[in-house]
N, C-alpha and C positions, 0 to 999 in steps of 0.2 A: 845345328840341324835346322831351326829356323828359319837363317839366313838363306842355307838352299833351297830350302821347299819356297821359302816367297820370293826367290829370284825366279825360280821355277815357274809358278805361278804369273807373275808380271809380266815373262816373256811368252809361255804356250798359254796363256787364259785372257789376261788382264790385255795383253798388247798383240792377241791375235782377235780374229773375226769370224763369223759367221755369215754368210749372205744367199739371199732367196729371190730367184727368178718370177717375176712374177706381172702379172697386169695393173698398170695403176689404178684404173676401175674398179679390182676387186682389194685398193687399200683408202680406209678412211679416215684420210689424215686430220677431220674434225672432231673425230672422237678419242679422248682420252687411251682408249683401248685399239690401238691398230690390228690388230690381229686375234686374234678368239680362236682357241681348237676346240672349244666347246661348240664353236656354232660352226654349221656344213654351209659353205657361199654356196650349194649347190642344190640345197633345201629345196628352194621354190620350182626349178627344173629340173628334180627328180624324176617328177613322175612323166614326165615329157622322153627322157633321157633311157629311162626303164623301158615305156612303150614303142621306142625304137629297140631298143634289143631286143627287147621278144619279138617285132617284126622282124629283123635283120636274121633270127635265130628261125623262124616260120620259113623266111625265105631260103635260106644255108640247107635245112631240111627237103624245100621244095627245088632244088635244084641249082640255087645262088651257088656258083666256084667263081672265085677269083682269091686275087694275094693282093696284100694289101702292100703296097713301095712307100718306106722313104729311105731312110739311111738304114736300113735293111727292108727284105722282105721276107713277109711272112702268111702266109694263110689267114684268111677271116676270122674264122671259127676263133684262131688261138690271139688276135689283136680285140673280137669282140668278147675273148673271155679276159682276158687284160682288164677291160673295160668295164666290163662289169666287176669284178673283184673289187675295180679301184673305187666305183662308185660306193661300195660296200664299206670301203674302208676307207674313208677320207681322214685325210690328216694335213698338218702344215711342215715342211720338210724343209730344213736349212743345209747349206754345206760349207765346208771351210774354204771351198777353190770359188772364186770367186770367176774366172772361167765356165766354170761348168754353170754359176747361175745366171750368168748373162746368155747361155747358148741356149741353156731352158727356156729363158724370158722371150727370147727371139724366134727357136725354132720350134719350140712345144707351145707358141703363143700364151704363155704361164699357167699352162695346164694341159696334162697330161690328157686328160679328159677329153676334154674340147679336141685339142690336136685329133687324138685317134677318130673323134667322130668325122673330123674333120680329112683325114685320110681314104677313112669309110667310102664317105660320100664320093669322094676324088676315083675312089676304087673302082666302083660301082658304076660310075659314068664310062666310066673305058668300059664299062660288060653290058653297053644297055641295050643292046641288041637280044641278051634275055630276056625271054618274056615275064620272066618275075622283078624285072627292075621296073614297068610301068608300075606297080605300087608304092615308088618307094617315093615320098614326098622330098625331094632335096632342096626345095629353098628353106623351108625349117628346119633342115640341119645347118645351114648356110648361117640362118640367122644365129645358133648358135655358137658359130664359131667367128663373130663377123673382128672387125678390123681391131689391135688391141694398143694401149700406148706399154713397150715392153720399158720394166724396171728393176734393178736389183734395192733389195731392202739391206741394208751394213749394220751389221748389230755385234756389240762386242760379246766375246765367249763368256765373258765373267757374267752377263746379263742371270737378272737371279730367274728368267720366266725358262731356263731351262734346266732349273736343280729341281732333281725327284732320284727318288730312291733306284727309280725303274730306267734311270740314264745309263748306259755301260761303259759309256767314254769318261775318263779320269780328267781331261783337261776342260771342264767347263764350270761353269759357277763362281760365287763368293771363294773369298778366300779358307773363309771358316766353313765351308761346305767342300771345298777342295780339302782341306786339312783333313776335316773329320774323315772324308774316304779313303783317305793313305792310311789314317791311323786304324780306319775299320781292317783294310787290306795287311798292315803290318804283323795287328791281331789275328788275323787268319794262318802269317804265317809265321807267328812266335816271333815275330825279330823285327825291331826298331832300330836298329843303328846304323850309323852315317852313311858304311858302304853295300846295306842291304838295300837301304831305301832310296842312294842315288843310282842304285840297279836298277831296280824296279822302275824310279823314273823314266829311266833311258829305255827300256822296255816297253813303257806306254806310251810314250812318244814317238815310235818310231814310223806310225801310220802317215802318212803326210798329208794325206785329202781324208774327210769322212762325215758321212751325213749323219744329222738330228733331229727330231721330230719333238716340234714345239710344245711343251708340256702346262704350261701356265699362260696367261693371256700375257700378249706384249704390247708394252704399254709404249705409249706416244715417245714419251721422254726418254726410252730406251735406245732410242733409234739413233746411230751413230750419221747417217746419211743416207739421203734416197739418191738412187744413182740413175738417171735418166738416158736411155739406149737412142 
């Protein structure tokens, strides 16, 4: 039993990856602690970030229509309520496709955030023949979204800054934090034996891409490699 569960382990934990789109400006490779979900990088430009949306949502009111274009389109109202939600809820987000965090890094300029305003602004300039776009200051949004160096962060799945109780993905963590959750799971379903629980494996593996949301601070030495775009 062992033996499969830490072959298991070595190949979807130990010897797969995690990686995150992101700007190297907003990673501090001189501090000990690279990454913090405790702290919002976007603390200081909150209240900048806010008093644009409730201008953006005065104007929408006062007559602002347009759609906002990139790899879809969508109406204002529902890209600047995107936007505001996500300001609400910031978080650090990995994924196992290493693909999709290089497209982030590139096309969402490592933030989702940034990006839309940056949309916004792009949107807005194609409508400025309304007369509510003369309020609307766009070089300070510019400034917010100006030039980025894009990077992906490599970090291995076993990394202990994503074990918590509140993860629902079975293939990340130590090994004795992978263990412990098969044995919680086998408990739940009465039965530990060989061909119940190389089911079960094969069952939670079968996702091939899926994202995580950084739960512990990530530390320097964690980092498998910075991967420069």
């Amino acid at each position: 039993m062992d033996k499969i569960l830490r072959c298991h382990w070595e190949q979807m934990v130990h010897g797969a990856y995690f990686y995150r789109g992101m700007s190297l400006n907003n990673l501090n490779l001189q501090d000990p602690i690279v990454l913090d979900p405790a702290k919002n990088p976007y603390e200081p430009i909150i209240p900048l970030f806010m008093e644009y949306c409730q201008l953006l949502t005065l104007l929408i009111e006062s007559g602002l229509a347009c759609n906002v274009n990139d790899f879809y389109v969508e109406p204002l109202p529902r890209v600047l309520g995107w936007t505001i939600r996500d300001l609400k809820n910031p978080g650090i987000d990995f994924t196992t496709n290493y693909a999709d965090a290089a497209s982030y890094a590139f096309n969402y300029a490592g933030s989702q955030i940034k990006h839309n305003f940056k949309l916004i602004v792009s949107s807005i300039h194609d409508h400025r023949q309304q007369e509510c776009f003369n309020k609307i200051d766009a070089q300070r949004f510019w400034e917010l979204t100006r030039s980025i160096q894009p990077i992906v962060v490599k970090v291995k799945r076993s990394c202990a800054a994503f074990q918590d109780d509140s993860v629902q993905e079975l293939n990340c963590g130590s090994y004795e934090f992978f263990l412990n959750r098969v044995k919680k799971e086998a408990m739940v379903n009465g039965s530990f034996t060989v061909d119940k629980i190389t089911f079960f494996l094969h069952q939670r593996s079968q996702t091939n891409n899926f994202n995580i949301r950084l739960i512990k601070p990530l530390l320097k030495d964690a980092i498998e490699e910075v991967i420069t775009l």
